[in-house]
TORPA-4810 file (N, C-alpha, C, O; in nm, 3 decimals):
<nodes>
NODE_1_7.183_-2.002_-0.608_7.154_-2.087_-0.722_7.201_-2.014_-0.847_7.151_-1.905_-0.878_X
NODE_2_7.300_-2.073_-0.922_7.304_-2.001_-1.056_7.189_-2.029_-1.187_7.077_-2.078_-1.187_X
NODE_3_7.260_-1.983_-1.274_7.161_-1.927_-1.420_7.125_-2.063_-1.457_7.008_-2.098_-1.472_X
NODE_4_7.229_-2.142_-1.474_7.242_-2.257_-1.569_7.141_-2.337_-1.475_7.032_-2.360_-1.527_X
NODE_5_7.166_-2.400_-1.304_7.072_-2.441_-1.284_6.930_-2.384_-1.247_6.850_-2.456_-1.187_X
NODE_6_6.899_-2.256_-1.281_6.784_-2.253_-1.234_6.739_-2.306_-1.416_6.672_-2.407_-1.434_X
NODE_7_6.789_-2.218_-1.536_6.753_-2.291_-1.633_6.692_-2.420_-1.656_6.575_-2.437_-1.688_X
NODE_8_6.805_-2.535_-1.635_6.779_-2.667_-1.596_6.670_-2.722_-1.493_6.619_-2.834_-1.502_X
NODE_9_6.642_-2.636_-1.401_6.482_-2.669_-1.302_6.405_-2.600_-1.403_6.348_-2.696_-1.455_X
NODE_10_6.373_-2.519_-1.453_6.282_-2.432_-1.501_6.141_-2.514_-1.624_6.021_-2.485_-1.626_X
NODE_11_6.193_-2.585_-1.686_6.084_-2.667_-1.733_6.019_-2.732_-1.681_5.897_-2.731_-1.699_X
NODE_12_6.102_-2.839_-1.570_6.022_-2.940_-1.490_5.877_-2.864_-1.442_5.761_-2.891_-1.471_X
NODE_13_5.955_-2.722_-1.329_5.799_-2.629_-1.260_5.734_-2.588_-1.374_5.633_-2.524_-1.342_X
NODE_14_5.745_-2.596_-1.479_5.666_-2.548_-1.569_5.555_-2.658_-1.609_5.433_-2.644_-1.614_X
NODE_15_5.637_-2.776_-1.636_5.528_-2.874_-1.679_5.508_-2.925_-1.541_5.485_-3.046_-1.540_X
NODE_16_5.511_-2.855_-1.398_5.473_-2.957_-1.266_5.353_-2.881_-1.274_5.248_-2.944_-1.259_X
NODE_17_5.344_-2.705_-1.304_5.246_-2.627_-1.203_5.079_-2.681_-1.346_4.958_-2.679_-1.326_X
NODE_18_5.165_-2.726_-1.485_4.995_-2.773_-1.556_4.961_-2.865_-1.540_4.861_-2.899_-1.603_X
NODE_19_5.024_-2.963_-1.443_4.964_-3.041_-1.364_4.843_-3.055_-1.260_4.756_-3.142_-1.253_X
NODE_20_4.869_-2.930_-1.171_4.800_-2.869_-1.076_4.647_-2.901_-1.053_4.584_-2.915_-1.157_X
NODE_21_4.584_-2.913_-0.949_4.407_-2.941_-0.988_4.368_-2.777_-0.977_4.462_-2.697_-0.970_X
NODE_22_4.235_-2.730_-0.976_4.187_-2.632_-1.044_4.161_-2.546_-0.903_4.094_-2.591_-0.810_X
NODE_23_4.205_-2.454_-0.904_4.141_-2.383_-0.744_4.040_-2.400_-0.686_3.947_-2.371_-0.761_X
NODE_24_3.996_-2.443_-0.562_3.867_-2.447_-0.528_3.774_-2.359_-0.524_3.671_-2.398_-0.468_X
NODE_25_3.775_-2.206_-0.584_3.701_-2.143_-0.637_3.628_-2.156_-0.727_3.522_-2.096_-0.751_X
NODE_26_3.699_-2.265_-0.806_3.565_-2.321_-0.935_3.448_-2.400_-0.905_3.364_-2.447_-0.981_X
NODE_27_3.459_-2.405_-0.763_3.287_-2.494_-0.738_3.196_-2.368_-0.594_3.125_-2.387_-0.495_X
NODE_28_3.249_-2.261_-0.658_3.181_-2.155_-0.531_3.071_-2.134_-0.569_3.062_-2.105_-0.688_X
NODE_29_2.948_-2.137_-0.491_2.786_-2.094_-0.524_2.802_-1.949_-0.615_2.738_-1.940_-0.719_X
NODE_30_2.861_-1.875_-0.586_2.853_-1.774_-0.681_2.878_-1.764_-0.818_2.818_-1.698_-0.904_X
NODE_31_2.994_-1.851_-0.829_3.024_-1.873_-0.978_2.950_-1.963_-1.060_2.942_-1.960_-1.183_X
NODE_32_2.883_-2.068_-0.961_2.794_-2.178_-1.024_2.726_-2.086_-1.060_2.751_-2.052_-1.176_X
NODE_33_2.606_-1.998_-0.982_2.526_-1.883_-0.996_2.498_-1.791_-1.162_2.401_-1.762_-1.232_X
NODE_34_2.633_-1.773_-1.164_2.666_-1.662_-1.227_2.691_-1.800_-1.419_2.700_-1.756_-1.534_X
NODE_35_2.693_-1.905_-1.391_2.691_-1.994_-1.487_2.583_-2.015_-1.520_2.538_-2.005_-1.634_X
NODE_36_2.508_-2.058_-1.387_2.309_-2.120_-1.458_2.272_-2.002_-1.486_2.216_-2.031_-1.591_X
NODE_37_2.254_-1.868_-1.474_2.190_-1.757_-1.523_2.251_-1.691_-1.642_2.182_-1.623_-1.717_X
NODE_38_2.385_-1.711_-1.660_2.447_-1.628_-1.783_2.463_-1.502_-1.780_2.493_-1.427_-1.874_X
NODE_39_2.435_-1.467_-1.630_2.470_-1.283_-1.642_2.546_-1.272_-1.471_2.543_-1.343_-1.370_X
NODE_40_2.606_-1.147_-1.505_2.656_-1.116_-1.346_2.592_-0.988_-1.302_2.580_-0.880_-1.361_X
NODE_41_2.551_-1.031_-1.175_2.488_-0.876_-1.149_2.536_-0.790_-1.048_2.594_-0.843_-0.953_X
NODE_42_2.525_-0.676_-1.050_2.619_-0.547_-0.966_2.587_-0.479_-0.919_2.515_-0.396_-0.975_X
NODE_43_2.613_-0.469_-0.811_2.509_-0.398_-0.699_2.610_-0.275_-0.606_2.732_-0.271_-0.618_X
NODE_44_2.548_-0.199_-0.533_2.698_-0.092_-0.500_2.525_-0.051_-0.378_2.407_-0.085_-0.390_X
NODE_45_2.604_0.036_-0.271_2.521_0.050_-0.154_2.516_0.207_-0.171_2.606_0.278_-0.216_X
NODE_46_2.377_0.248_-0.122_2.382_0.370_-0.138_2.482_0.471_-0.026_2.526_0.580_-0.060_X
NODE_47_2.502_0.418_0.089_2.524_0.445_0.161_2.748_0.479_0.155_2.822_0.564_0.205_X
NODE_48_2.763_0.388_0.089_2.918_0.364_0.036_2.948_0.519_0.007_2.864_0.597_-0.040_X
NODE_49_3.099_0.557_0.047_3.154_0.678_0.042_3.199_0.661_-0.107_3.234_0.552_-0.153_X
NODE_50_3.196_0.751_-0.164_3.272_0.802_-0.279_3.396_0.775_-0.319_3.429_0.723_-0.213_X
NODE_51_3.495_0.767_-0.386_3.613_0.799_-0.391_3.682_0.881_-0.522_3.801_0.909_-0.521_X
</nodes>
């Protein structure tokens, strides 16, 4: 594919991909979670090696 046509495709994928619907990560219990409470919380195991 040359310059000129990838140029010439290059807007269309641009205005195709803000088309797009929203990842289905935006309706995961965790993130809902982390919305109704307003905080994120962080937790680490005692047991976990170092690095």
């Amino acid at each position: 594919m040359n310059v000129a046509r990838l140029l010439g495709v290059l807007p269309a994928l641009m205005m195709a991909s803000t088309m797009v619907e929203p990842p289905a990560a935006a309706d995961s219990p965790t993130l809902n979670k982390i919305k109704c409470s307003g905080a994120i919380t962080i937790g680490y195991r005692e047991a976990s090696i170092h690095i």
